[in-house]
C-alpha positions in Angstrom: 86.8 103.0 89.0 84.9 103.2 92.3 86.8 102.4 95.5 83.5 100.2 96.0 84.4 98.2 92.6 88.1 97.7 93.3 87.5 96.2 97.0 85.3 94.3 95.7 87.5 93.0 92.6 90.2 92.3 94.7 88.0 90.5 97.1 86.8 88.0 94.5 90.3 87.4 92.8 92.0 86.9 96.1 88.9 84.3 97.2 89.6 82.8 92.9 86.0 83.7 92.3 84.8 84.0 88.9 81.2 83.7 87.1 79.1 86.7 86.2 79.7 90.1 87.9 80.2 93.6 87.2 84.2 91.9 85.8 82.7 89.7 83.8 84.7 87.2 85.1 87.6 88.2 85.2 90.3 87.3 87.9 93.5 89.4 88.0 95.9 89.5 90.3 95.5 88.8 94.2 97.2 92.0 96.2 98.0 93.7 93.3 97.7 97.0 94.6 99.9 95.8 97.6 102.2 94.6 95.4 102.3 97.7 93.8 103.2 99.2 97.4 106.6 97.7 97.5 108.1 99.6 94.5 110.3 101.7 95.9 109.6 105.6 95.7 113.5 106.1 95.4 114.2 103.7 93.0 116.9 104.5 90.4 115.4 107.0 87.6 114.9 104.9 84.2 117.4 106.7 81.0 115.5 109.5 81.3 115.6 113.2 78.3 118.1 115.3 80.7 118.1 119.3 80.6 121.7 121.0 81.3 121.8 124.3 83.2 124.6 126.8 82.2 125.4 128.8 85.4 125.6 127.9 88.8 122.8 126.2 90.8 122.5 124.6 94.2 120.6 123.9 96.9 120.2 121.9 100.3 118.5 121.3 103.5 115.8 124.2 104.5 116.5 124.1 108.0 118.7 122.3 110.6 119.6 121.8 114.3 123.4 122.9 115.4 125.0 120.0 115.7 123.9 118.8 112.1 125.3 118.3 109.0 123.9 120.9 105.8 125.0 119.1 102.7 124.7 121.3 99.5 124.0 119.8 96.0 125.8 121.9 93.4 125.4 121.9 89.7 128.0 124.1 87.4 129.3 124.7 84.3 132.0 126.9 85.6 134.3 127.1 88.4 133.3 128.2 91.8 134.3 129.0 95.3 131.5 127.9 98.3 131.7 130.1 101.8 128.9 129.5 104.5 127.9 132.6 106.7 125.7 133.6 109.3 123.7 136.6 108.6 123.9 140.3 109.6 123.0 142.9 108.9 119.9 143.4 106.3 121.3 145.9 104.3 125.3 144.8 104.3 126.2 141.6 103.1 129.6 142.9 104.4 128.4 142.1 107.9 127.4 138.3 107.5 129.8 136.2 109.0 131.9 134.0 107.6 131.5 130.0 108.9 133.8 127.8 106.7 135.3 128.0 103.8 135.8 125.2 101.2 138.5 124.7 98.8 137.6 126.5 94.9 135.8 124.0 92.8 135.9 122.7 89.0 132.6 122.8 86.9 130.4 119.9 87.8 127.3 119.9 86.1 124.6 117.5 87.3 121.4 118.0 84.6 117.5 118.4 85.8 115.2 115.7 84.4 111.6 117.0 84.0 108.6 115.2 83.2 106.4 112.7 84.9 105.3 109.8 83.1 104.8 105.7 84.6 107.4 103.8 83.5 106.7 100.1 83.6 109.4 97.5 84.2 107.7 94.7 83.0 106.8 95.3 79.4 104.7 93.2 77.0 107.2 90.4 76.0 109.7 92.2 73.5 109.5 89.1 70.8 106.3 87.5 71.1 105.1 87.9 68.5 100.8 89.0 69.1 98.1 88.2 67.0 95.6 90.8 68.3 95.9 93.4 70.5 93.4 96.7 71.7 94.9 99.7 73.3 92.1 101.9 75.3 92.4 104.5 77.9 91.1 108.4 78.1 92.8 111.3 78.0 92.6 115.0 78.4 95.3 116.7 76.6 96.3 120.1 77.8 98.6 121.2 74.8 97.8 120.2 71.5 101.3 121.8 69.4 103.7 118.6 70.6 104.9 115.2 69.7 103.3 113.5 72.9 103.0 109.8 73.9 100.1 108.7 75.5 100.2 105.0 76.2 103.6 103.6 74.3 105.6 100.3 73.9 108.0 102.2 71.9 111.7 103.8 71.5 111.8 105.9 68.0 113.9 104.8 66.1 114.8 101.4 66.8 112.4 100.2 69.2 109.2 100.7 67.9 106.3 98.0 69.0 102.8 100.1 69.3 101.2 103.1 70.7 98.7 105.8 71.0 100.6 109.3 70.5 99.5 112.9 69.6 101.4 114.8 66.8 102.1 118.2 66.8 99.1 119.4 65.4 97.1 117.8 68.1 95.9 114.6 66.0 95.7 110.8 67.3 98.5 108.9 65.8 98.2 104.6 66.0 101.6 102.5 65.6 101.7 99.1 65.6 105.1 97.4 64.4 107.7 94.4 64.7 109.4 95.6 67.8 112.9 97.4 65.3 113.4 100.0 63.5 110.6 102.5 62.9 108.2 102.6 59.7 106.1 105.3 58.7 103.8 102.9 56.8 102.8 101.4 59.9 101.8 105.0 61.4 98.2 105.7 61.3 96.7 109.1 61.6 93.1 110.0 63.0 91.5 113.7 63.5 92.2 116.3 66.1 91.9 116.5 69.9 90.0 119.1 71.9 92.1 120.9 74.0 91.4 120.4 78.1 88.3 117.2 77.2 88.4 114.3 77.6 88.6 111.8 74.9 88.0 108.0 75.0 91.0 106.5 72.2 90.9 102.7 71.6 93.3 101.5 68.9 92.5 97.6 68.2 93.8 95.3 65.6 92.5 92.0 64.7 94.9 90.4 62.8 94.5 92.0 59.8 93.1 95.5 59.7 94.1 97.9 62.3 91.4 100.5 63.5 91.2 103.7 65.5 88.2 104.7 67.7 87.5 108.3 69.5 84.6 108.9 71.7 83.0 105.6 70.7 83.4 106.5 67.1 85.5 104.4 64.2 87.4 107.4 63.0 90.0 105.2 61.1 90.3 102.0 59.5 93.5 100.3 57.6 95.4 96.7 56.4 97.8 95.6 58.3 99.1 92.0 58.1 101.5 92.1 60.4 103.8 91.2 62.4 103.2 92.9 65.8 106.0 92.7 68.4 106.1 94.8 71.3 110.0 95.2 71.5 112.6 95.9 73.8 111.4 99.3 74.8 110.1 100.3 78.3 106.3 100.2 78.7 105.3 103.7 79.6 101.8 106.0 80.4 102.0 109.2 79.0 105.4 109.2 77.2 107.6 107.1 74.8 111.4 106.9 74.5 113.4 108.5 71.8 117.4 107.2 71.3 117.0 105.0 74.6 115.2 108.1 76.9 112.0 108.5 78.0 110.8 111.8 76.3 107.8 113.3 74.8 106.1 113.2 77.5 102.1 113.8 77.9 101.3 117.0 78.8 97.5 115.8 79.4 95.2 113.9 82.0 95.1 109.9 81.7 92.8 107.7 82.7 92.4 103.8 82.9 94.3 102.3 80.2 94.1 99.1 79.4 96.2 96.7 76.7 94.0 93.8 75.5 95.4 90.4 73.8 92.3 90.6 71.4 90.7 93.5 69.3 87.8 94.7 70.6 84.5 95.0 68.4 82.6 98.6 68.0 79.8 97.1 71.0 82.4 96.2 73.3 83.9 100.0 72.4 81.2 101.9 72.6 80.0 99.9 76.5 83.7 101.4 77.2 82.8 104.7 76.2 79.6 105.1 77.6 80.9 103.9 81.0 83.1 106.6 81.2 85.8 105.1 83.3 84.3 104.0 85.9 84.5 100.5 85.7 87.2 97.5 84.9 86.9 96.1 81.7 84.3 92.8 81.2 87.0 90.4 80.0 88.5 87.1 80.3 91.4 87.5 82.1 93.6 86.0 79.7 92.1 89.0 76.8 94.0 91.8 79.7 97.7 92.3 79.3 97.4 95.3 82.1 95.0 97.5 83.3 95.9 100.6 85.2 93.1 102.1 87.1 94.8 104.8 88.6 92.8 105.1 91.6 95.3 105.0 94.2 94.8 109.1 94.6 98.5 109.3 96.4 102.1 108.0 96.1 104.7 107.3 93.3 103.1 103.2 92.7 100.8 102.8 89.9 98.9 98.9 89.9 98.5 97.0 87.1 95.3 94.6 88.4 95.8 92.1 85.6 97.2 88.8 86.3 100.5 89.6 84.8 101.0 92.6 88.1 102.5 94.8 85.4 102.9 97.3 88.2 103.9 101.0 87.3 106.3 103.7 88.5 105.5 107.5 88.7 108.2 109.3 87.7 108.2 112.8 88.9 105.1 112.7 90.8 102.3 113.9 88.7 99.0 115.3 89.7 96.7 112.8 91.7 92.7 114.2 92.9 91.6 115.8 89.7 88.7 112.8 88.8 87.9 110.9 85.6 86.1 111.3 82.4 82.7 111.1 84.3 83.3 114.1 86.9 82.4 117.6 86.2 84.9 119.3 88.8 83.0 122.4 88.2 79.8 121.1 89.2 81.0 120.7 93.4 79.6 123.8 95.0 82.2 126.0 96.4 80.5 126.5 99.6 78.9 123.7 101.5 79.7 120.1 101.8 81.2 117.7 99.1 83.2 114.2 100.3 85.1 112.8 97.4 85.0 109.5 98.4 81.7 109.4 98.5 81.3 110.3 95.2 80.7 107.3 92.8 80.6 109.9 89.6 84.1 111.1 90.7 86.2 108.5 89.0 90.2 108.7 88.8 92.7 110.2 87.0 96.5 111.2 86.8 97.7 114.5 85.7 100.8 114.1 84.1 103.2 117.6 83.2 106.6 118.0 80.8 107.8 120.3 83.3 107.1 118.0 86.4 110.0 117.9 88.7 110.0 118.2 92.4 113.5 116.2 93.2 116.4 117.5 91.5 118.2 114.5 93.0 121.5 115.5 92.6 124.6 114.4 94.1 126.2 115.8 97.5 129.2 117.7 96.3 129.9 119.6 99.9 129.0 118.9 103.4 129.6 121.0 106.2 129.0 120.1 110.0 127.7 122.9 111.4 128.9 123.5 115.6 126.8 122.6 118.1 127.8 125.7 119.5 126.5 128.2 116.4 123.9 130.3 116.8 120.3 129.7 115.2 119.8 131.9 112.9 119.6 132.6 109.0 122.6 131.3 107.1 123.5 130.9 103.3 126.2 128.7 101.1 127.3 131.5 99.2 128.5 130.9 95.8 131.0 133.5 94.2 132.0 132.9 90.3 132.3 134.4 87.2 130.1 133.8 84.1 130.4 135.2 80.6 133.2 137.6 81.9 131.0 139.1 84.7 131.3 138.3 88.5 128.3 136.5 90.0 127.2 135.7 93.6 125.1 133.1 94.2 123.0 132.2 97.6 121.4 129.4 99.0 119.5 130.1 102.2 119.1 127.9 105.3 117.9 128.1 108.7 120.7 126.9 111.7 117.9 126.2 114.8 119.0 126.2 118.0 121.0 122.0 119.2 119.0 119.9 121.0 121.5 119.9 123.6 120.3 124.0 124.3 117.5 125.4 126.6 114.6 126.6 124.6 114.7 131.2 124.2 111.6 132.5 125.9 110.4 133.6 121.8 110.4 131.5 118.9 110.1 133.7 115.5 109.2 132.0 112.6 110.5 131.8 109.0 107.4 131.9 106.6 109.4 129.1 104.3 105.9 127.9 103.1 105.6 131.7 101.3 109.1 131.5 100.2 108.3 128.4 98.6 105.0 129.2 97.0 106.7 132.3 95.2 109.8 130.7 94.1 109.0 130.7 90.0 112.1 129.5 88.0 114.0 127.7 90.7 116.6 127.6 88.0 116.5 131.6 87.4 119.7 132.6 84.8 122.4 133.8 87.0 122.4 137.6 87.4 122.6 140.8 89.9 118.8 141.3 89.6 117.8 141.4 92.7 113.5 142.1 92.2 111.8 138.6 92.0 108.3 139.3 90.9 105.3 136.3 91.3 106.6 134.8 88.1 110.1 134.7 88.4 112.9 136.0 86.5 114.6 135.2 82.9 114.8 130.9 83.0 118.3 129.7 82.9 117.7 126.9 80.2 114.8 125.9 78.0 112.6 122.9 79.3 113.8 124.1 83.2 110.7 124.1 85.3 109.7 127.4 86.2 106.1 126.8 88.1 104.9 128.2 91.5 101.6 129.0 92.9 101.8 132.1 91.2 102.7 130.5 87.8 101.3 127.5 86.1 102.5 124.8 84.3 104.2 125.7 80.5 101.2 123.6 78.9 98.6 125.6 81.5 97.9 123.0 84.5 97.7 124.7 87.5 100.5 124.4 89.9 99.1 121.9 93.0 102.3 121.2 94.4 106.5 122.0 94.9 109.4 120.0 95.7 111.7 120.9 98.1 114.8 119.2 96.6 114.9 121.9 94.9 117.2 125.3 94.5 114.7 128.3 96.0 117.2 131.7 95.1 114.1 133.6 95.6 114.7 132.9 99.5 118.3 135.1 98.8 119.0 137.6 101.0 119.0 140.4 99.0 115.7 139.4 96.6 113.4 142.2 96.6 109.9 142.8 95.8 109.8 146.4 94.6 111.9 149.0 92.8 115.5 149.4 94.2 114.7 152.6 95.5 112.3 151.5 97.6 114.1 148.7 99.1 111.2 146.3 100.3 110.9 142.5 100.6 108.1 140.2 101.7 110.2 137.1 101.6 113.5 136.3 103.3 115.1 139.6 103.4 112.1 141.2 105.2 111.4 139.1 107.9 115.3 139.5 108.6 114.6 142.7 110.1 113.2 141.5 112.9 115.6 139.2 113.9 118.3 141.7 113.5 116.0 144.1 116.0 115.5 141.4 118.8 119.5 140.5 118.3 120.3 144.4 118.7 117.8 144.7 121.5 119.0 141.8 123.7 116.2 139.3 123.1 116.9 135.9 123.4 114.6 133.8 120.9 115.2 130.6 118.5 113.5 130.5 114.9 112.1 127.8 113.5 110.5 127.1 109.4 107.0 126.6 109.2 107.9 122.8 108.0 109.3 122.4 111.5 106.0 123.5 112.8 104.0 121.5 110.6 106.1 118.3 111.8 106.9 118.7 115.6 103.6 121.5 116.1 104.2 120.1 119.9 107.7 122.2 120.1 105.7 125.4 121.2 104.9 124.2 124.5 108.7 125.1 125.3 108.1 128.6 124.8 106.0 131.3 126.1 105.6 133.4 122.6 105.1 132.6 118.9 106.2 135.3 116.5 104.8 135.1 113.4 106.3 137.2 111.3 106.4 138.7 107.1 104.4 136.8 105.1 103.0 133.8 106.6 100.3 133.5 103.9 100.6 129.7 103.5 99.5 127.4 106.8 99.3 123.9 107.1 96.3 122.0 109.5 98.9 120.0 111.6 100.4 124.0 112.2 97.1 126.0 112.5 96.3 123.2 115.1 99.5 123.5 117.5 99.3 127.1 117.5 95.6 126.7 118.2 96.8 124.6 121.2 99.4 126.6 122.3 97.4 129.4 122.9 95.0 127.3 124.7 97.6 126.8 127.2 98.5 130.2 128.1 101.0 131.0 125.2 101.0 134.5 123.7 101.2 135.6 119.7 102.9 138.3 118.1 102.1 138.6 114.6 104.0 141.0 112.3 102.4 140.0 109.2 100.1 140.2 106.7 97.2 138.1 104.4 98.6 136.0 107.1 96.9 131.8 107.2 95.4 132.2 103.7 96.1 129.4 101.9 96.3 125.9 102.7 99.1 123.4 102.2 100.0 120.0 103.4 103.0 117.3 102.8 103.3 114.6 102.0 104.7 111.6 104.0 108.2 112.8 103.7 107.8 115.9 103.8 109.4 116.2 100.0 106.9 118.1 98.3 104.6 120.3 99.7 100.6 120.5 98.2 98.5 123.8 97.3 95.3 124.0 95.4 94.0 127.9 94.7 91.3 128.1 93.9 89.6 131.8 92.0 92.3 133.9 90.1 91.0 137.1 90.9 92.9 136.3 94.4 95.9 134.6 93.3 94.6 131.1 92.7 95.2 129.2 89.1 93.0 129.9 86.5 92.0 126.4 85.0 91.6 125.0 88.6 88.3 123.8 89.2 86.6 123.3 92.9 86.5 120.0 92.5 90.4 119.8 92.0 90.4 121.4 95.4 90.9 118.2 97.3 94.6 117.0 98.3 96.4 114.0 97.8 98.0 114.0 101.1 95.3 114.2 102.9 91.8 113.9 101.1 90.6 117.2 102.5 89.4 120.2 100.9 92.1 122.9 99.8 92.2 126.5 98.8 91.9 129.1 101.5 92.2 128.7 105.0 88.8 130.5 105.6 87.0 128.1 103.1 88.4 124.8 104.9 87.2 125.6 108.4 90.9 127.1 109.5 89.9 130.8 109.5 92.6 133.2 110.6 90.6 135.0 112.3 89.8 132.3 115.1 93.2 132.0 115.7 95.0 135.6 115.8 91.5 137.9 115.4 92.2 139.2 111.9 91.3 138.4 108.0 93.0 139.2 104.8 91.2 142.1 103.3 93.5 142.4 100.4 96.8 143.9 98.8 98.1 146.5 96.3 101.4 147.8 94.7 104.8 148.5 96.3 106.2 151.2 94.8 107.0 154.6 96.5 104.2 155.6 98.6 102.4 153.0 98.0 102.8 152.1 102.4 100.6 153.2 105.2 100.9 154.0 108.5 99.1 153.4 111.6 96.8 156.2 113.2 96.3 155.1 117.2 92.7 154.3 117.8 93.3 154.5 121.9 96.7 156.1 122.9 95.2 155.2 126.4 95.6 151.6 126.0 97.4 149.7 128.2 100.1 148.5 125.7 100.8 152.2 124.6 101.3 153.1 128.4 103.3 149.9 130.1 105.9 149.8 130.6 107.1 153.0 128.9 104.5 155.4 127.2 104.9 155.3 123.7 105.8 159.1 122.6 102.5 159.4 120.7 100.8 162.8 120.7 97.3 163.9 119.6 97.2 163.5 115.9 100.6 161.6 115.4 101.3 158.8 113.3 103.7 155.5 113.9 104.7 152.7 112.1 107.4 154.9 109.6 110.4 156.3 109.6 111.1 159.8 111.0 109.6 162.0 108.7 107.1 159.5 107.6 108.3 157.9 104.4 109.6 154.3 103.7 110.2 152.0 105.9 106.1 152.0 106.2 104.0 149.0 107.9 101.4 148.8 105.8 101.9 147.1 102.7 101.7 145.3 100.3 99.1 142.9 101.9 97.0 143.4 105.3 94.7 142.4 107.3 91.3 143.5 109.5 89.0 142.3 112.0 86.0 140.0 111.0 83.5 143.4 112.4 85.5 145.5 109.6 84.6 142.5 106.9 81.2 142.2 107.4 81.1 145.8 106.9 83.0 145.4 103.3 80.8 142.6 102.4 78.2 142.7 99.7 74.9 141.1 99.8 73.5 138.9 98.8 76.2 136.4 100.2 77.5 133.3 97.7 75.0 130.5 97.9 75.6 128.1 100.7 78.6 131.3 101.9 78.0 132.2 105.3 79.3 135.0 107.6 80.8 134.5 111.0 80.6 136.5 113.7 83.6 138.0 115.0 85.0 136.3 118.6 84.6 138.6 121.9 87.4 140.5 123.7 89.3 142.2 120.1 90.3 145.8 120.9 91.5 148.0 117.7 94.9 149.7 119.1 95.3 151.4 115.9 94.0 151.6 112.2 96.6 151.0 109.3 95.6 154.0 106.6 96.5 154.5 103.0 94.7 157.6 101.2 93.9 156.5 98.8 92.7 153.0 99.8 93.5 151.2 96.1 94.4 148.3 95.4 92.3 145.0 95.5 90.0 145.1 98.2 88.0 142.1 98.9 85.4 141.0 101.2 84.8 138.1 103.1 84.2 136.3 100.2 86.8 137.8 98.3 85.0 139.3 95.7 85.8 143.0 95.1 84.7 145.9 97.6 86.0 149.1 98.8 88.3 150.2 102.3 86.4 152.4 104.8 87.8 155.5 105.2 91.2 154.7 104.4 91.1 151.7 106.3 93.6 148.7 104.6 94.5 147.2 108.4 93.7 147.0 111.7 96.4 146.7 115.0 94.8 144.4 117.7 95.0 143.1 120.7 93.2 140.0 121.8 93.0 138.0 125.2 90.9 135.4 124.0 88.1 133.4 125.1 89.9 130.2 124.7 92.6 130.8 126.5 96.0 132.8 125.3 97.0 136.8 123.9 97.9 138.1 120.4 99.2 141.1 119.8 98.2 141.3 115.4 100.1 144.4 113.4 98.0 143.2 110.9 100.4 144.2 108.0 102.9 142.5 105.9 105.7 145.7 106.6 105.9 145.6 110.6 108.9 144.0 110.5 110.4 146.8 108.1 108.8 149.4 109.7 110.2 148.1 113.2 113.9 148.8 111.8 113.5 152.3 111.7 110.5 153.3 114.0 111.2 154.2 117.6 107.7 154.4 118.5 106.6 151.1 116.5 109.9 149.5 118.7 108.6 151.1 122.4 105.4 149.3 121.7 106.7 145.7 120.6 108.7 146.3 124.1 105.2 147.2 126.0 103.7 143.7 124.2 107.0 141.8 124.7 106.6 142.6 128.3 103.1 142.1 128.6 103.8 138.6 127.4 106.3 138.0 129.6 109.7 138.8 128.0 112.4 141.2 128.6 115.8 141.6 127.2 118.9 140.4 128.9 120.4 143.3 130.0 117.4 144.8 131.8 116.5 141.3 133.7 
């Protein structure tokens, strides 16, 4: 229902105001929704269908100060020794070193539990027996080829009171019983869903003949004397219980359901259908045993608005922001303005997933204080075992930042975690020595384990809008790759080591940070004097964007070594437990049932998909744009060609040993390590020159800022690959061109040095002429190493 309608509901029940309205009457429960509120979001998970995971998996806190404890949750089926290290060297796992050791351990397995459903606590009254009763609600199934429960009183096969269900051929199913064991005589069966529409069901009963309705239509009609008890089982949206378990859960979108104490006639259905979920039912309130609008668009607390408060639980998140039955998410332009809440077609609805799971919420089974005195830096809980006969190593990575007690490093690099995140499909990957981890993952360890990302969707096809981070992420390993073994490269953890291990090796002092840090205390970069944003920082929050924004403003300086960098847009929710991402367009990445309207976040309210799109361009912040990305096999990198060997960053305070004609950004001889790849980026003036006309209705093109000079061109010949323009439909490099090396003092106020390629890091390991001009920018900005200061 409208926000409008619910203020005003619970306006007149809290005043006890009844007589004609849009309610009809009815009063339900003052403060429901704040009722609601109070449940709490870590409440003890109801006897729940449990998945085991052979192998070893773990994970912990992403990042910590020295000083603080990491505590690691572990789940395995064999035994297992844990050793923490530091880091070294990119290429020798040899080098890390060792932190603590803890005694070997015995096989503890601690199972997932996928699937988000409500669970309600306070269910119909188990032995009352009812002499009427109406089940409605809509519902937009996404799979149509599983036993699914869609709005249940039920516990097959000794609990079974009444529900709405869909069999495994995609057909309504109607129970009503006594409560016990199940009957099949008492199981009605009406025709088939549509797969991905929605459906109005009402199942009613008036004492005598049961009846099933779809879409305002009597599609089923039978005797049934009796009795009706609801039972001992849990009252649940979109699931129902098998052997005591909440289980086949609704893989499907559900919208206000609503248990009456009377049947409903064929007007009173088809007013219901035609209003498409917009507003509560017209009842007495003594004909509602709960209505769920599902408006509240955020958080784990579902409200029942009845009298009764039969308030709800989400369990395992689901989807909130996708509208009702009466929105056509398609319909909201993707350029130009479009405010949700202002929409009174939008309606509400929950998205509800069989894979859903973004809190493992296992157990602590090792802790480790971590000195005060350690360095920051990138550290992993190494796992070392043996499984099926073979030896297996197992990482989990985190990030040790500098103790509070410590002076802030002149540079702060940091980790893209959000990226890390956003690629990790199959968090619970079967244990193995692969080491290339491709956008969807490797082999799953167990059937039913989760195994969406942003580049993956849900098994039953919803797109992925959101990952927890109590979660295992072995993608983040140190030795994950992202292209044949040969080639060696990485766009994740492993690659942005390289820079670290350069700045260590040079004598720069600098602390790192995640990009969840940023997001949360954006204020800490006023302690240093330059941001290195480094590997693939493709995912960027507003609270981030903003305090880099503002940082520069004040005289800070940037050093990006990245590419597609600020892309996408995320955000997190209150407790920064799971993190939100809508893509939009899956010629670029983005899911492909997501729809424009779906764009919008929970968290927040505001528009989602690319940075560009929702008014936080890259470009206005560190001068360049993702143009696009291609393959990372063998010579599939560029190099940079100087565009003015003259420039002062090429000159101070070294020259860089560049000569007429020469090439950088390689190693010697010019193969791999290469900077540009896989993904890059150009200025806004190269754009506009890739971008067709006529521009998208309502699209428009911005002009690029004042002051960018082009220090060197990335080249690739030839240029293929996807190329997109502003508007990321496909278009073609220019000359060669697939990124740009800047420099910027801009207007605002602050300096960025932008490599404009995902590979600088890489390429920085093994170029001396790349490393003589991050010195000259280093410099420029202000920072030396230690031994020449």
């Amino acid at each position: 229902m409208s926000t409008r309608d619910r203020r005003e509901f619970l306006k007149q029940t809290a005043a006890g105001v009844a007589g004609a309205s849009l309610l009809g009457g009815w009063q339900g429960a003052p403060g429901a929704a704040q009722d609601a509120e109070t449940i709490p979001a870590k409440s003890p998970l109801p006897s729940h269908r449990a998945v085991e995971l052979p192998g070893v998996h773990a994970y912990g806190e992403k990042s910590i100060a020295a000083g603080e404890t990491i505590r690691f949750r572990t789940s395995s089926s064999v035994p297992y020794k844990l050793a923490l290290y530091r880091l070294g060297d990119v290429e020798d796992r040899g080098s890390d070193s060792l932190v603590h050791s803890f005694d070997a351990s015995e096989p503890h397995l601690q199972p997932i539990h996928p699937g988000s459903y409500v669970h309600v606590e306070q269910n119909l009254p188990p032995r009352d027996a009812l002499g009427a009763i109406a089940l409605e609600c809509w519902v937009r199934p996404w799979r149509l080829d599983a036993y699914q429960g869609i709005f249940t009183q039920y516990d097959y096969p000794d609990a079974c009171g009444w529900g709405l269900f869909l069999d495994a051929q995609g057909r309504v199913q109607f129970y009503l019983g006594d409560g016990g064991e199940f009957q099949q005589q008492w199981l009605s069966e009406g025709p088939s869903l549509t797969h991905r529409q929605w459906h109005h069901l009402v199942g009613t009963w008036d004492g005598t003949t049961k009846s099933l309705w779809l879409d305002g239509n009597e599609v089923g009609s039978w005797p049934y004397d009796g009795p009706l008890c609801s039972g001992s089982a849990p009252l649940r949206l979109g699931a129902y219980g098998e052997r005591g378990l909440a289980d086949h859960f609704l893989d499907g979108d559900l919208a206000m359901p609503v248990v009456y104490a009377n049947a409903l006639n064929s007007q009173q259905i088809e007013a219901r259908w035609r209003d498409r979920g917009l507003h509560l039912p017209e009842a007495a309130p003594e004909a509602i045993l709960g209505c769920w609008p599902l408006d509240e668009e955020q958080g784990d607390s579902v409200a029942d608005v009845s009298t009764h408060r039969r308030h709800g639980r989400i369990i395992n998140r689901g989807t909130w922001m996708i509208g009702g039955p009466s929105f056509d998410a398609d319909a909201v332009p993707r350029y130009g303005e479009y405010h949700p809440a202002r929409d009174e077609q939008r309606g509400h609805g929950l998205r509800l997933a069989a894979d859903d799971l973004y809190d493992c919420r296992w157990e602590t089974t090792h802790q480790f204080t971590v000195p005060e005195s350690a360095p920051q830096g990138l550290y992993c809980g190494r796992y070392t075992f043996d499984l099926a006969g073979q030896p297996q190593r197992y990482d989990v990575t985190f990030i040790v930042r500098r103790a509070a007690s410590k002076p802030a490093a002149p540079i702060l690099v940091l980790c893209s975690t959000n990226t890390w995140l956003a690629y990790g499909g199959t968090p619970f990957a079967k244990n193995s020595p692969e080491t290339f981890w491709g956008t969807g993952g490797q082999e799953n360890s167990a059937a039913g384990a989760p195994a969406y990302c942003c580049y993956r969707d849900h098994e039953a096809g919803q797109p992925t809008y959101q990952l927890g981070l109590n979660m295992p992420w072995p993608v983040a390993g140190p030795d994950v790759l992202y292209s044949p073994p040969d080639v060696g490269y990485s766009h994740l953890m492993r690659g942005e080591r390289y820079l670290h291990v350069w700045l260590e090796q040079n004598g720069y002092d600098f602390d790192i940070a995640t990009d969840l840090d940023l997001h949360q205390k954006p204020e800490m970069l006023a302690d240093y004097r330059v941001l290195m944003i480094n590997g693939h920082s493709e995912y960027w929050s507003i609270d981030a964007y903003r305090g880099v924004d503002r940082f520069l403003r004040d005289g800070g300086s940037a050093v990006v070594l990245s590419g597609n960098t600020m892309f996408w847009r995320v955000s997190f929710d209150p407790d920064a437990q799971v993190m939100e991402c809508r893509k939009f367009g899956p010629g670029i990445g983005g899911r492909d049932a997501a729809a424009v309207g779906e764009l919008y976040h929970a968290h927040d309210k505001l528009r989602g998909s690319l940075m560009r799109a929702c008014g936080f361009p890259a470009w206005r912040l560190v001068g360049l744009e993702c143009l696009g990305w291609w393959g990372t096999g063998a010579g599939s990198f560029g190099t940079y060609v100087p565009a003015d060997r003259q420039h002062f960053l090429f000159q101070q305070p070294v020259p860089v040993p560049l000569e007429e004609g020469q090439t950088f950004g390689h190693a010697p001889g010019g193969g791999e390590p290469r900077a540009v790849g896989h993904e890059a980026d150009v200025r806004i003036a190269t754009l506009r020159k890739m971008t067709h006309v006529p521009y998208p209705e309502g699209g428009t093109l911005p002009e690029e800022p004042a002051g960018i000079v082009t220090l060197a061109r990335g080249v690739r010949q030839p240029a293929s690959g996807t190329m997109l323009d502003y508007f990321t439909r496909p278009t073609e490099a220019i000359d060669g061109t697939c990124a740009e090396m800047i420099y910027w003092a801009r207007p605002e106020g602050g300096r960025v040095f932008n490599g404009g390629a995902i590979a600088g890091a890489w390429a920085l390991s093994a170029d001396p002429k790349l490393q003589a001009l991050m010195n000259n920018v280093l410099a420029h900005f202000g920072v030396t190493p230690r031994e020449t200061e």
